[in-house]
N, C-alpha and C positions, 0 to 999 in steps of 0.2 A: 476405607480406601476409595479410590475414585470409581474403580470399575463397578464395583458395588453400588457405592451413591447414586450412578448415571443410572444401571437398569434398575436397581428399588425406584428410581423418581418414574422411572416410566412403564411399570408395572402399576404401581401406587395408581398412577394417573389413567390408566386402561382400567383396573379393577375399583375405580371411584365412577366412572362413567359409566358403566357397564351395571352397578348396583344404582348408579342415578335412573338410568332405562328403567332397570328390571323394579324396582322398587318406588317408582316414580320421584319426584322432585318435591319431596315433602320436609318440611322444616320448623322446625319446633323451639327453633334460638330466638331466648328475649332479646338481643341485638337484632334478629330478623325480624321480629312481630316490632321494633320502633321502627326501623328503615320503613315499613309497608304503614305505622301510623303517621308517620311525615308523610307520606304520598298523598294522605286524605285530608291532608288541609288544601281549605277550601280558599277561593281566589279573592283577593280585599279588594273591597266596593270603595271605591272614591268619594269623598263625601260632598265637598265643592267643586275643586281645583282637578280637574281631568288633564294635566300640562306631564309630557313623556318628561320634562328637565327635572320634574320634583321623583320621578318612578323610584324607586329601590332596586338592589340588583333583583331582590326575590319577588317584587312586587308586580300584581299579574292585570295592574288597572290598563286599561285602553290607551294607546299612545294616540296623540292627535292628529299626526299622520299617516299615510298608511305605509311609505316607507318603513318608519322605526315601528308602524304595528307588526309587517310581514320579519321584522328583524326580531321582535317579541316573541313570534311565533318558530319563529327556526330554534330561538333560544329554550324556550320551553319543551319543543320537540324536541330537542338536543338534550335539554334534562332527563328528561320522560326515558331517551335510552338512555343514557347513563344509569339513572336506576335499576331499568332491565337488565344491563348487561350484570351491574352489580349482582341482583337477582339470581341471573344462571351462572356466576362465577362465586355465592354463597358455597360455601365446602358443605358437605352433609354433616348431620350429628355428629356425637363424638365417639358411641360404639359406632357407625359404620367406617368413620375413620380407623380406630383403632382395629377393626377386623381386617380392614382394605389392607392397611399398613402390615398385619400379622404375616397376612397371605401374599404378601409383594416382597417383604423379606425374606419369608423361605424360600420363593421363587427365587428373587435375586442369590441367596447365599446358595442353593442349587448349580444353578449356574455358575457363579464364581467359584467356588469350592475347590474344584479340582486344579484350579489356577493358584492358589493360593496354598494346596500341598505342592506341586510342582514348586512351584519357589520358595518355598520352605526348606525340600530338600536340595535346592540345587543350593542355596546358600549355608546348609549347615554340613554338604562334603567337604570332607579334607582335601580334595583338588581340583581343579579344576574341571568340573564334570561338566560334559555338555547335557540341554535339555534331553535329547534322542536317547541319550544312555539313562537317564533316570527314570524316562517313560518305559524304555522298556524293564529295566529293574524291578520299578513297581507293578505292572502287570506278569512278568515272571515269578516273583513272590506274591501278590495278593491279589493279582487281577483286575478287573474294573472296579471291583470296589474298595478296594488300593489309594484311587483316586478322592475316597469318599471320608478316606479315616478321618474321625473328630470332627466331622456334619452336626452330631448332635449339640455337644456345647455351641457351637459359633452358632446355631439354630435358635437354640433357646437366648443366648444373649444379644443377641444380634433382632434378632424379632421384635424382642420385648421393646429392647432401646429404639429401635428405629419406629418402630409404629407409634410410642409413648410419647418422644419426640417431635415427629412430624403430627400428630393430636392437636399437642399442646400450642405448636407452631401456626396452625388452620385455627383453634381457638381464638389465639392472642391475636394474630392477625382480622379474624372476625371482628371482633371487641376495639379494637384500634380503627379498623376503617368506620364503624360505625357509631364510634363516639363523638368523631368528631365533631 
């Protein structure tokens, strides 16, 4: 459900930064270790012909003016973050995702929970009940934790799925931007 999805994604994304801090920015993905060996080739030397009209897009020789050199140069700087950004927007491992993901679904399904017995019961009375009468129903029979009934299964499946999910989804998307 939606309300679910909205605070899992924004849990997820607090407790992914918050273990990025505490844990530093360390990364051990063979797609990470190519992105960071393409950074280290080195710049191709011209061998006659130093003319910007022969350059490549990737080719790092000297333009012959210094217009189109300072335009090389915005170009290259312009790369230079792109990578970075790429860099600090790498997702962590796949245990700290899958832990992030564990502990942002039971938060979110905490939260939601009690929203989702309230409408459970209000659609399976036989009449017309309004909310006000079935909150107080359930805190007259069961009390606050009333609100709570059958936390566990939606806990357990709800967890598993969304953290295994959203893994897989930070994996595959890893693997796709850096194949290219």
């Amino acid at each position: 459900d939606a309300p679910f999805s909205g605070i899992y994604l924004m849990f997820y994304t607090k407790l992914k930064t918050a273990s990025q801090k505490l844990f530093g920015h360390h990364h051990h993905d063979h797609q990470h270790h190519l992105a960071k060996e393409t950074d280290r080739i080195k710049p191709h030397k011209s061998s006659s012909h130093n003319d910007a009209s022969q350059a490549q897009p990737n080719d790092f020789r000297q333009p012959a003016d210094g217009h189109a050199a300072k335009k090389n140069q915005v170009r290259q700087t312009s790369e230079q973050q792109q990578r970075q950004d790429n860099d600090d927007a790498t997702p962590p491992n796949a245990a700290v995702s899958f832990v992030c993901g564990i502990c942002a679904g039971a938060l979110a399904c905490l939260v939601t929970h009690p929203f989702d017995v309230l409408k459970t019961k209000v659609q399976i009375s036989r009449s017309e009940t309004k909310l006000e009468a079935v909150i107080s129903e359930i805190m007259k029979n069961q009390g606050v934790g009333g609100f709570f009934t059958g936390l566990t299964p939606r806990l357990l499946r709800r967890t598993l799925m969304t953290a295994l999910s959203w893994t897989l989804f930070e994996r595959f998307s890893l693997y796709l931007r850096f194949s290219k």
